[in-house]
N, C-alpha and C positions, 0 to 999 in steps of 0.2 A: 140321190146317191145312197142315202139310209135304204133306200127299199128295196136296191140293187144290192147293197151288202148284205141285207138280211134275208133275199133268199139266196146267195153265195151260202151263208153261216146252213141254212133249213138243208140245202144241198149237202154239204160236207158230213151233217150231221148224218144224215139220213143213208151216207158212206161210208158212216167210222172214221172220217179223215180229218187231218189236220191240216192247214195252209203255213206255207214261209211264201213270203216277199222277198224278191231282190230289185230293189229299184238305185234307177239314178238318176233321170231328172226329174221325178214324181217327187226325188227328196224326201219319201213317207207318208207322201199323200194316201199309196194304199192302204198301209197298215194303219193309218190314220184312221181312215173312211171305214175299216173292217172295224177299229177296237170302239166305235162309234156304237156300236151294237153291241148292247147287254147279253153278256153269256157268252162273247166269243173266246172267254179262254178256253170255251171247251172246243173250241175248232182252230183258232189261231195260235201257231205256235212261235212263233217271232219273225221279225224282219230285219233283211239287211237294208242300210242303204249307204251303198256302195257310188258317192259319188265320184270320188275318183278314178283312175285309174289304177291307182297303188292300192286303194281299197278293195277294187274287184280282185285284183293278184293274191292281196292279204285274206282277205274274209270268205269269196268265194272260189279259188286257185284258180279264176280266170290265166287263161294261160298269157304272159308276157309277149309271148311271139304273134298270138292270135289277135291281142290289140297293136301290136307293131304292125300287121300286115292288112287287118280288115278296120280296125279304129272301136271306138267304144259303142258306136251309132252301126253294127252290126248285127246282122243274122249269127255268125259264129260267135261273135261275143253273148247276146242274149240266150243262144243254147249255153253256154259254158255256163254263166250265172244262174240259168234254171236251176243245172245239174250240180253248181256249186251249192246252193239252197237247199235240193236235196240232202246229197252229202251232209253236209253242215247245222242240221237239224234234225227232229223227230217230225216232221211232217211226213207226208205220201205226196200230197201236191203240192205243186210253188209255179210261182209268176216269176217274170223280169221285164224288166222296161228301162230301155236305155233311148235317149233321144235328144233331141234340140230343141229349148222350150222359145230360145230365143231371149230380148231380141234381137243380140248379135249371135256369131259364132257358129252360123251356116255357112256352107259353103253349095259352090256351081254339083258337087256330085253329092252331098248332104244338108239340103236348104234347112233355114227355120222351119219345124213344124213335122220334120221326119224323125218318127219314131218307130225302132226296134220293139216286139213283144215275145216271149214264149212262153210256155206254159207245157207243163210236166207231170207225169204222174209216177212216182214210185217203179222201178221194175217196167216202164211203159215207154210209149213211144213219146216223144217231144214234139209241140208246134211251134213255129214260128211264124209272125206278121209281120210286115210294117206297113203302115199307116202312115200320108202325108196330113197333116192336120194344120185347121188353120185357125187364125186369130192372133190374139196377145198371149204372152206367156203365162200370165194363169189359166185365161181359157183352153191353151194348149195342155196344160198339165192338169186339168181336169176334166178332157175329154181324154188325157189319157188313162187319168186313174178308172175312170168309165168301163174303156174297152180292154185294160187288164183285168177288171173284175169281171165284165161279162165273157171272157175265152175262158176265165175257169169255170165257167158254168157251162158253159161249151163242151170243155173237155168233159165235162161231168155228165154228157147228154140233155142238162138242161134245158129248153126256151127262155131266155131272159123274159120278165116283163119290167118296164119303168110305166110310171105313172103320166 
């Protein structure tokens, strides 16, 4: 994961750009996984983590209606939190990740191990993933931290490589 974050950090640099985090079942796993790497204040500029629902409304202006009608484990919610991160910082780029790490709290149209991603650039278009992942709830939330760091390399043009 160090190796993955450190060229996320070579990437941003090499952009000018700054990262926000919006997570919720990562719980900060990614801003974690980023501050692991010496020098990232100069690319990192904070993170939310927005596990509730009242937190995404509060922190990120996720819209109330939009978790009333799609749930926190959405495509429309994780573009709102992208865009709220945006907003809500000095960054250019930001992540989100909302999901089900498990091991209760799936459901028949939201199992364990479904996880929302997006990822955002300033002034830019937005992505969205979701990913069924599988395992126990740390492996799930460390392969999610994983694949939110490697779609900002993505959006950055990047090739990930891990060792």
């Amino acid at each position: 994961m160090n190796q993955l974050a450190a060229q996320l950090g070579a990437a941003l640099q090499e952009h000018g750009m700054m990262l926000a985090t919006a997570e919720s079942c990562t719980g900060g796993g990614v801003a974690s996984a980023v501050t692991e790497i010496a020098g990232s204040s100069g690319w990192f500029d904070r993170g939310f983590v927005t596990y509730s629902n009242q937190a995404k409304v509060d922190m990120l202006g996720v819209s109330p209606d939009t978790l009333a009608r799609f749930g926190a484990v959405s495509e429309a919610t994780v573009r709102e939190m992208v865009d709220g991160a945006l907003r809500q910082s000095q960054a250019q780029v930001a992540l989100s990740v909302s999901g089900i790490a498990g091991p209760g709290g799936g459901t028949a149209e939201k199992p364990v191990g479904m996880v929302w991603f997006a990822w955002g650039i300033e002034e830019g278009a937005s992505v969205a993933r979701m990913h069924q992942l599988a395992g126990n709830r740390a492996e799930i939330r460390t392969q999610a931290v994983r694949i939110a760091l490697q779609g900002v390399l993505e959006l950055l043009g990047h090739r990930t490589e891990t060792a």
